[in-house]
C-alpha positions as CSV (number, residue, x, y, z in Angstrom):
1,X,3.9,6.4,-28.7
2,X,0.2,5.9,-29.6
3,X,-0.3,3.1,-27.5
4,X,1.7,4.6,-24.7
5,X,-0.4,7.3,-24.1
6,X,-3.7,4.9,-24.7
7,X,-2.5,2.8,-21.9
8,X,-1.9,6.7,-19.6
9,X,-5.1,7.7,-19.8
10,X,-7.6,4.6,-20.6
11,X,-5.5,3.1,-17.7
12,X,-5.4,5.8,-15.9
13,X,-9.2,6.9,-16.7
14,X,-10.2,3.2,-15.9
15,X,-8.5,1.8,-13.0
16,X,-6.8,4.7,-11.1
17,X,-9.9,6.9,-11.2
18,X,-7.5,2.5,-10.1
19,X,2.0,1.0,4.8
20,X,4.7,-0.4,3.3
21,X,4.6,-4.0,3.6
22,X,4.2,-4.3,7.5
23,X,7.7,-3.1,8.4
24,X,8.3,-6.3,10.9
25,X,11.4,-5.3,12.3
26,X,9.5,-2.6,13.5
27,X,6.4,-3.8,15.1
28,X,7.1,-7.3,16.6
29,X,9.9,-7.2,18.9
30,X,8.6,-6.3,23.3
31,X,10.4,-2.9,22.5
32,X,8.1,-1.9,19.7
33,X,5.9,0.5,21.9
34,X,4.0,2.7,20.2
35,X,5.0,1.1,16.7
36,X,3.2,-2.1,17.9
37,X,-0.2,-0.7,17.7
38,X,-0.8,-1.0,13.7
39,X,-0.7,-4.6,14.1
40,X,-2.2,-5.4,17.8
41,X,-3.7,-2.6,19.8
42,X,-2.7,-4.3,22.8
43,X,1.0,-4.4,22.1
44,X,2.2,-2.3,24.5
45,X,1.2,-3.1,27.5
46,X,4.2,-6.1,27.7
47,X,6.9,-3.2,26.8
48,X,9.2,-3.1,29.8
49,X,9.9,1.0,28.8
50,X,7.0,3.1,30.6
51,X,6.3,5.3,28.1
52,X,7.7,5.5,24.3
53,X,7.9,7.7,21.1
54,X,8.4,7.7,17.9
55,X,9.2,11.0,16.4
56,X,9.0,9.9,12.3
57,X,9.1,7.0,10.2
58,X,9.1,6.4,6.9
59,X,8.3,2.8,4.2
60,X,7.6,2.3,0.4
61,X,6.4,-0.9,-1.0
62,X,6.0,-1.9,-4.5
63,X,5.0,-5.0,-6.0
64,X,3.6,-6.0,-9.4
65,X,3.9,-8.7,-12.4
66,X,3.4,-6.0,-15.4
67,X,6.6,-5.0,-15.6
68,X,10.7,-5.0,-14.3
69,X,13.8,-3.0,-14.6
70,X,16.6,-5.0,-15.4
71,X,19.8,-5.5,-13.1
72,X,18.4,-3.3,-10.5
73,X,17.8,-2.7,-6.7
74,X,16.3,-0.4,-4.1
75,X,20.2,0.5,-3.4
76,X,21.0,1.1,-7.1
77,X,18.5,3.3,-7.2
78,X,19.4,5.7,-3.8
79,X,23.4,5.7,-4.6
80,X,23.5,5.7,-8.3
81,X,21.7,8.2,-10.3
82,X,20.1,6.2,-13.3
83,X,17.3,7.1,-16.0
84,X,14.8,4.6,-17.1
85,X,14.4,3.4,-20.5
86,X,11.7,1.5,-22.5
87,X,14.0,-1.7,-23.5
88,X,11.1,-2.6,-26.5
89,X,12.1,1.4,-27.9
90,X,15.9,0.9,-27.5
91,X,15.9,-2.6,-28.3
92,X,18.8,-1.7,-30.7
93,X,20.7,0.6,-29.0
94,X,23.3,-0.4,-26.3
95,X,22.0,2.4,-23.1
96,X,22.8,-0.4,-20.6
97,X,25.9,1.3,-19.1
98,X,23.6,4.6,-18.9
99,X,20.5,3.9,-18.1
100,X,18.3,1.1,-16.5
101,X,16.1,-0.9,-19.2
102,X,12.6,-1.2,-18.2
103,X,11.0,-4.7,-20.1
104,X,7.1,-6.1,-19.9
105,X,6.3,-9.3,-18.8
106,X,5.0,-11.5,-21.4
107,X,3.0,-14.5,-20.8
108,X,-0.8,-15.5,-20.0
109,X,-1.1,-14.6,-16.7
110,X,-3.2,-12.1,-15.4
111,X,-2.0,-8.8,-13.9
112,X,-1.8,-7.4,-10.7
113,X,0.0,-4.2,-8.7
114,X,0.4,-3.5,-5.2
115,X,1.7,-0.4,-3.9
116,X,1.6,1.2,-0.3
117,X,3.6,3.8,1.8
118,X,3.3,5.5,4.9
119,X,5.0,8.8,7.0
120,X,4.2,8.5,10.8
121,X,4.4,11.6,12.9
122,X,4.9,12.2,16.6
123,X,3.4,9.3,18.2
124,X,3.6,8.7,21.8
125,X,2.3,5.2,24.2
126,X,2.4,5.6,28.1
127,X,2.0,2.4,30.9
128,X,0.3,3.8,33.7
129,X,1.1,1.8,36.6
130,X,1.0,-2.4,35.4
131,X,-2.1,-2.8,34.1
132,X,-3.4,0.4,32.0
133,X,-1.2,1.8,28.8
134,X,-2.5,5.1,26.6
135,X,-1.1,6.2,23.2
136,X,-1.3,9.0,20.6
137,X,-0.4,8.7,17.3
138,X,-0.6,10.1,13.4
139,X,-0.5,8.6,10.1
140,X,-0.4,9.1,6.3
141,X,-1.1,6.2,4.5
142,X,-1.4,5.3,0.9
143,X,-2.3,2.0,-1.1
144,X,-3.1,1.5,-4.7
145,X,-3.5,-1.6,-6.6
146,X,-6.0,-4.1,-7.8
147,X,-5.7,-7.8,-8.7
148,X,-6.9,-10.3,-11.4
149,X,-6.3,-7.3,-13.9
150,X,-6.7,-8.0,-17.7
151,X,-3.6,-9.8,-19.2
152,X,-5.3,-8.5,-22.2
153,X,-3.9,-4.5,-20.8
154,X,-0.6,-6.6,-21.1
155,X,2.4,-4.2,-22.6
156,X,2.9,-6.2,-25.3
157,X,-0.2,-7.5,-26.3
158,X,-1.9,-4.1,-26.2
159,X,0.5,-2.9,-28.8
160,X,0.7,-5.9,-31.1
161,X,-3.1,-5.4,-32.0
162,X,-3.3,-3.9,-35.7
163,X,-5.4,-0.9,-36.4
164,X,-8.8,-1.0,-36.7
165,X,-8.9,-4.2,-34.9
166,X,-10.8,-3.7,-31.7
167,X,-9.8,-5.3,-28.1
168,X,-11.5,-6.4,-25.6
169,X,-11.2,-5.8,-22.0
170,X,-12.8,-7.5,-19.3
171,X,-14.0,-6.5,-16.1
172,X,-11.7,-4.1,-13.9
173,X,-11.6,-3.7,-10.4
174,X,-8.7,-0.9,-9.7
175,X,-8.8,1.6,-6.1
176,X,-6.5,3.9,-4.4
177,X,-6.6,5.7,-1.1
178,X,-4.6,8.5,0.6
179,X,-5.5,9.5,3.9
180,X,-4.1,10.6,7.6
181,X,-5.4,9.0,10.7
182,X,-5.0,10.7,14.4
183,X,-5.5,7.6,17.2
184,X,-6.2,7.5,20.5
185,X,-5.4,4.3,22.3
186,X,-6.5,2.5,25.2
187,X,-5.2,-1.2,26.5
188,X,-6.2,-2.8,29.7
189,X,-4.1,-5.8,31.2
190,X,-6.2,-8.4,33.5
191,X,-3.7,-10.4,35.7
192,X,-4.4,-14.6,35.1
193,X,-2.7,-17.3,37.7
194,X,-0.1,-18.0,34.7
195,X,0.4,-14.1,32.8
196,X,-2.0,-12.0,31.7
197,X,-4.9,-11.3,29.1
198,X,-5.1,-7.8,27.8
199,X,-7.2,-5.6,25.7
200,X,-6.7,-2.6,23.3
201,X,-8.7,-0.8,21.2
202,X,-7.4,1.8,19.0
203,X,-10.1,4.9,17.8
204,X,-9.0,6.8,14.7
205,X,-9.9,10.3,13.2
206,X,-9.6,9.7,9.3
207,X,-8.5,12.5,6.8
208,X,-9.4,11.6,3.4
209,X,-6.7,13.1,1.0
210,X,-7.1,11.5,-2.6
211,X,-9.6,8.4,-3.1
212,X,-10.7,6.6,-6.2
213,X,-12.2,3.6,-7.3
214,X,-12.8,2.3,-11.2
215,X,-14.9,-0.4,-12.2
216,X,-16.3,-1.6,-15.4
217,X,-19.7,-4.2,-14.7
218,X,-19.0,-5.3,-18.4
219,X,-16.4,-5.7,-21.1
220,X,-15.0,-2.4,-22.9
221,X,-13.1,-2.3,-25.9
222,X,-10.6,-0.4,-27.4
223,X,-9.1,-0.4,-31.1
224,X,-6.4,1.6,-32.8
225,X,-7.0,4.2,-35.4
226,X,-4.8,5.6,-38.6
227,X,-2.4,8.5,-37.4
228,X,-3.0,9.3,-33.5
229,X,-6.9,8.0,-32.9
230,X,-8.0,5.4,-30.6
231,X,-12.4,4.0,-30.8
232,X,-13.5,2.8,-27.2
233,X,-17.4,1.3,-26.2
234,X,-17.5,1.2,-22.5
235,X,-21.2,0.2,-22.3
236,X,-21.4,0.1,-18.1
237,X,-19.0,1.2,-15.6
238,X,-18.4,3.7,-12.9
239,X,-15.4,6.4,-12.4
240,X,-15.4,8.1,-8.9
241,X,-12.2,9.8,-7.8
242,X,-11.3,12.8,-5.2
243,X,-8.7,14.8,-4.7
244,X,-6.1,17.2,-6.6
245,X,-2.8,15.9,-7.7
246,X,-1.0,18.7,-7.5
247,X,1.5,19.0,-5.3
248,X,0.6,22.1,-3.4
249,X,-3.2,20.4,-3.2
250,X,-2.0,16.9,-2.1
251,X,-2.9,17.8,1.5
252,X,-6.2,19.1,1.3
253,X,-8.8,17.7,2.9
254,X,-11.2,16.0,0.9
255,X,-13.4,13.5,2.7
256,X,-13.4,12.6,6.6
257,X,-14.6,9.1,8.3
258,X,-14.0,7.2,11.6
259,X,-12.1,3.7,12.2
260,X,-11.0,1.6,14.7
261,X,-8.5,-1.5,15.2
262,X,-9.1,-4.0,18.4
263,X,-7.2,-6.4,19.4
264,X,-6.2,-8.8,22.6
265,X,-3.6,-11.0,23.8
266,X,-2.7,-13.4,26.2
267,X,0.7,-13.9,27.8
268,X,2.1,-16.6,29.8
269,X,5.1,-14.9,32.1
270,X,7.8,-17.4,32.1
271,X,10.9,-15.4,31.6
272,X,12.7,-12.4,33.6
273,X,10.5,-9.7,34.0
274,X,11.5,-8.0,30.3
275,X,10.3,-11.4,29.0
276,X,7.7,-14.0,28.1
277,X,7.0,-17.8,27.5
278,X,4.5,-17.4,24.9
279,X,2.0,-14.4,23.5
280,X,-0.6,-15.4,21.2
281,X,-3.3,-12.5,19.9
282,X,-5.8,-11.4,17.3
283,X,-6.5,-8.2,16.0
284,X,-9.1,-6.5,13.8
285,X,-7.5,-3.6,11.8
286,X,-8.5,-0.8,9.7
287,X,-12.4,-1.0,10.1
288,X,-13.9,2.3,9.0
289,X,-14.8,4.5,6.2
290,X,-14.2,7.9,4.5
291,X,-16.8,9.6,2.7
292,X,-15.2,12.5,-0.1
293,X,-17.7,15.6,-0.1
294,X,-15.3,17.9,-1.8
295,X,-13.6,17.9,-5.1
296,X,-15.1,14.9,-6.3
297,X,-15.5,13.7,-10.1
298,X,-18.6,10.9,-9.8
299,X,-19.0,9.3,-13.6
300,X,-21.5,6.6,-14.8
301,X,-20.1,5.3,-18.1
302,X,-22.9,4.4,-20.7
303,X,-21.3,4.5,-24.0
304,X,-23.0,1.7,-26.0
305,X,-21.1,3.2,-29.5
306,X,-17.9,3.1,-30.6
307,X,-16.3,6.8,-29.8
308,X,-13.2,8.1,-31.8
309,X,-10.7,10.1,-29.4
310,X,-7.5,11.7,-31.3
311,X,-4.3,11.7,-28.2
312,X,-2.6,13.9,-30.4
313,X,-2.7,17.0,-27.6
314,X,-1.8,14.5,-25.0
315,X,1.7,14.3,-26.1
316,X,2.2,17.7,-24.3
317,X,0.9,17.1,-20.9
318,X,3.4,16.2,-18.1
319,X,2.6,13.1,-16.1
320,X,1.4,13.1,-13.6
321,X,1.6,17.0,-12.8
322,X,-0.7,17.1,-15.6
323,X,-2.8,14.1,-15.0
324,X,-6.1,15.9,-13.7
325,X,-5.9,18.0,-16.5
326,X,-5.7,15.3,-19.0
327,X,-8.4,12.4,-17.4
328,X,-10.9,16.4,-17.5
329,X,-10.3,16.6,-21.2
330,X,-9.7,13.0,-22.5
331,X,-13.5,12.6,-20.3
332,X,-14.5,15.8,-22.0
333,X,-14.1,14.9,-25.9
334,X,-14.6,10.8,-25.0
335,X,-17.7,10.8,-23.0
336,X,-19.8,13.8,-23.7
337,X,-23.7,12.9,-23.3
338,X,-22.6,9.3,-22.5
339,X,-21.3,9.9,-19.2
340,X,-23.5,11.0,-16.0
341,X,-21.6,13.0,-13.6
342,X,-22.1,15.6,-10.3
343,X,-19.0,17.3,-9.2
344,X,-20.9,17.8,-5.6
345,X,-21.9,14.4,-5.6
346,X,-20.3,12.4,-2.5
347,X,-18.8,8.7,-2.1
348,X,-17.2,6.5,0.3
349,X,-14.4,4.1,0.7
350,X,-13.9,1.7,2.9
351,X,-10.6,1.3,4.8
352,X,-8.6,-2.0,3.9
353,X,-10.0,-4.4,6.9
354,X,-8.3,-7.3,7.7
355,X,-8.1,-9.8,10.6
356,X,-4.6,-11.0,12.2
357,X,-3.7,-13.7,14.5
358,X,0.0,-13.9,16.5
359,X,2.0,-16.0,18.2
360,X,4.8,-14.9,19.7
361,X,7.4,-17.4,21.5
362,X,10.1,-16.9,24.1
363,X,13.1,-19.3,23.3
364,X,15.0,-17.8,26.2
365,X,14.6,-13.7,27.7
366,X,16.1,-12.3,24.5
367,X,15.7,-14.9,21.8
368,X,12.3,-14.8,20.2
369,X,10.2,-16.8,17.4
370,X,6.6,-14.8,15.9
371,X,4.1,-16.1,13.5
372,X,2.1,-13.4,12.1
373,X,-0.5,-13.6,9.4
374,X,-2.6,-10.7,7.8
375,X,-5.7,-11.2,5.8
376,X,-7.6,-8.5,4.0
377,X,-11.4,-9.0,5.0
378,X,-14.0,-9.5,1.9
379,X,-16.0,-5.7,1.8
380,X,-18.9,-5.2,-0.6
381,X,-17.8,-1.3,-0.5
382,X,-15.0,-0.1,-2.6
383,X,-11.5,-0.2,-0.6
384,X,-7.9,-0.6,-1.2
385,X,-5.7,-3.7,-1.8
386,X,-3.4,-4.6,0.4
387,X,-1.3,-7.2,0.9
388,X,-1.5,-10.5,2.7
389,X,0.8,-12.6,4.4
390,X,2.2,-15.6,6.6
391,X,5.6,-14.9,8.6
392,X,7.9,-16.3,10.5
393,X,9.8,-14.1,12.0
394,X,13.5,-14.5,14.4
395,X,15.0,-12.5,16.3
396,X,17.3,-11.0,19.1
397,X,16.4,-8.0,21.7
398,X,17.8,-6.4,23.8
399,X,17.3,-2.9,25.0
400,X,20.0,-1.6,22.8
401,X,19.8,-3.7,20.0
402,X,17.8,-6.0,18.1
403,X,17.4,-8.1,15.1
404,X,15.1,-9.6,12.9
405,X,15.1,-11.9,9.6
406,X,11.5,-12.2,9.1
407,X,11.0,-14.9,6.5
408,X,7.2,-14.3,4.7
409,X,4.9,-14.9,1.6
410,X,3.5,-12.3,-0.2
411,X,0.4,-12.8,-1.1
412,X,0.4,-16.3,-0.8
413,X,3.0,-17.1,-3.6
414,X,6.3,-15.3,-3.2
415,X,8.7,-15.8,-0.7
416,X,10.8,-13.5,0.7
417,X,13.6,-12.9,3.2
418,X,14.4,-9.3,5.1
419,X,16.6,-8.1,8.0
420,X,15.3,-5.2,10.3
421,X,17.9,-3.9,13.3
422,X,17.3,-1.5,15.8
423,X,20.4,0.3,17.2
424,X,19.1,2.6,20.2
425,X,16.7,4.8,18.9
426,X,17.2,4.1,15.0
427,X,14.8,1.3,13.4
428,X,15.8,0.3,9.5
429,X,14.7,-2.6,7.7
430,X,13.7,-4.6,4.4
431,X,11.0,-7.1,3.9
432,X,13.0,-8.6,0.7
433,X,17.0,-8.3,1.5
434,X,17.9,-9.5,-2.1
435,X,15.6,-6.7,-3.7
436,X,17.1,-4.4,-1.9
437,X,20.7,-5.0,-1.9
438,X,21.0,-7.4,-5.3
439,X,20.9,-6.5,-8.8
440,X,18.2,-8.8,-10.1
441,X,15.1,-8.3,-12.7
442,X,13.4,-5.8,-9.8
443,X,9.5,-6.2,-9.7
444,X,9.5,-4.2,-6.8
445,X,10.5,-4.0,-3.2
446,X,10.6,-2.5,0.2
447,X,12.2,0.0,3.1
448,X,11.8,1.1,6.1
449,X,12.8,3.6,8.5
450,X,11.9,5.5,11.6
451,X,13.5,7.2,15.0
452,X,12.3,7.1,18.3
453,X,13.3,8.0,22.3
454,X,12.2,6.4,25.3
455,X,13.5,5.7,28.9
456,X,16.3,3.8,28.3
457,X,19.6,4.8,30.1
458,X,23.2,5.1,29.1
């Protein structure tokens, strides 16, 4: 239990104060509408529906190589009420028909997690004649994760080190962001001999919610003590988080900033008038910042000396209701004169920029073929991860119906296969089909959801 609660709050101390996948079947067929703008801000000027809404929608993503539940799935989880269970604590104990066993990966390689949601609210996109299309929408977004983390903060090598013997950690880079975004959106469409070439830019109102960043500029170490004590030396690092994570404070606003996506394309008219040849684009998304002015914890880390914490009273606290609570006092009793810290003080965070290109290709009026990839931009200034990726990307449309089987790697080294289907008004869909519907070691996964209306006719 020692080490359990070590890895809550040094973890938690030291990397979380460290839109679901990109929802494909969502964004990429000529039907998108409004839903199209997150990944092209031009996207909706080729929808053959004069104006579109989306009234709510809803995706989760998780991805990470720390740890996995065994024989599990997204669907297990939503129609079969299981508890989790450490598997190294119940190693002895046959819980498989009750609960799911959670296990650690084991092995050299270094660690990484990915995690990113989002709720969209009333959002609405209007073509005004052929050429011009406006849009309004709202967000909540969330990503947390960081890469090229520690294998030494691995499960089981943190807890086979003996006590007294101290560990080394080196460097951490670990950020999260939760924020709301209200858009305006303009597109333009210029008439060419052979289609079109059109312009959007997309201008967003940012509400910061909860924002953190950890990073340590050297090694720290950590050692185990007799009965419930932990030593750590964290000679140079910096803590800034925002925010309240309780649940009635989750919406407050915290920090505000500005961003902006822009994007063009360039379609060649081949096809009936719902239709196109070819579409090939380029977008720049989520450029901007967020600066936190209120409820802000800002701590330089200068402790040169080995510091003895006992977790004994952390035992009590419930996680994560209980979380501010516990990073105040473990900070409190570990840091003392060795930290540097203004509770008025204000940072920034960077949104997670990143540059896409698209092709888009018309096999015949409803059978389509879309390469998409999505790269995170290199920023000096302390932002999010999110995820990469190269897709290919089938499908079928029509105004009632479509469907998708986007084929994509994550990240540049898993592949994965979903489905998304549109039925009317209803959008559902999975980036990773088998960790969704197959019991498998799960490492994480994705879903989708969202309703809208527009002029389509019965």
């Amino acid at each position: 239990m020692r080490h359990l609660i070590a890895t809550i709050l040094v973890a938690t101390l030291f990397l979380t104060s460290a839109n679901a996948q990109y929802q494909l079947g969502l964004r990429l067929e000529t039907y998108a509408g409004v839903n199209s703008l997150p990944i092209n801000p031009a996207g909706n000027l080729n929808n053959p529906n004069k104006w579109d809404i989306n009234l709510t929608g809803i995706g989760i993503f998780l991805q990470n190589n720390y740890f996995y539940l065994e024989d599990a799935s997204l669907s297990k989880f939503a129609f079969i009420s299981h508890s989790i269970k450490n598997k190294d604590k119940n190693k002895d104990r046959n819980l498989s028909d009750y609960y799911i066993m959670m296990d650690f990966f084991d092995d050299d390689n270094s660690r990484f997690i990915n995690s990113m949601a989002f709720i969209s609210g009333p959002s609405l996109a209007v073509r005004l004649g052929k050429n011009i299309s406006i849009g309004a929408f709202y967000n909540m977004r969330y990503m947390i994760g960081g890469k090229d983390l520690p294998n030494e903060l691995s499960y089981y090598k943190f807890k086979s080190k003996s006590i007294v013997e101290q560990l080394a950690i080196p460097k951490l880079n670990f950020s999260m962001l939760n924020w709301s975004e209200i858009g305006l959106n303009l597109a333009k469409k210029i008439p060419t001999i052979n289609g079109s070439l059109n312009f959007g830019v997309s201008l967003k109102y940012l509400q910061g919610h909860q924002g953190g960043y950890a990073k340590t500029n050297e090694p720290y170490y950590y050692g185990n003590l007799p009965e419930t004590k932990i030593s750590l030396r964290l000679p140079d690092g910096q803590l800034n988080f925002a925010g309240d994570l309780d649940k009635s404070k989750l919406m407050d606003v915290n920090g505000k900033g500005i961003g902006a996506d822009l994007g063009f394309t360039y379609i060649f008219q081949d096809h009936a008038e719902e239709g196109f040849k070819l579409k090939i684009g380029a977008s720049l998304l989520d450029m901007g910042r967020i600066t936190f002015k209120k409820n802000t914890q800002v701590y330089q880390l200068n402790i040169d000396t080995n510091v003895v914490v006992d977790l004994e009273k952390y035992k009590e606290y419930s996680y994560p209701s209980d979380l501010d609570k516990a990073i105040h006092d473990f900070s409190d009793e570990l840091l003392k004169e060795n930290i540097t810290t203004d509770n008025s003080q204000s940072f920034s965070m960077s949104l997670p920029a990143a540059f896409s290109l698209q092709a888009d290709y018309g096999v015949t009026g409803k059978i389509y073929l879309n390469a998409l990839i999505i790269q995170q931009l290199a920023s000096t200034a302390k932002t999010p991860l999110r995820r990469n990726i190269l897709a290919l990307t089938p499908r079928w449309q029509t105004k009632w119906f479509s469907a998708s089987a986007p084929i994509s790697l994550n990240d540049w080294n898993k592949l994965q296969v979903g489905l998304g289907m549109r039925l009317s008004w209803l959008v559902i869909g999975t980036e990773d089909f088998a960790s969704t519907f197959f019991n498998k070691n799960f490492t994480g996964g994705d879903f989708y959801i969202a309703v809208k209306i527009n002029t389509f006719k019965n």
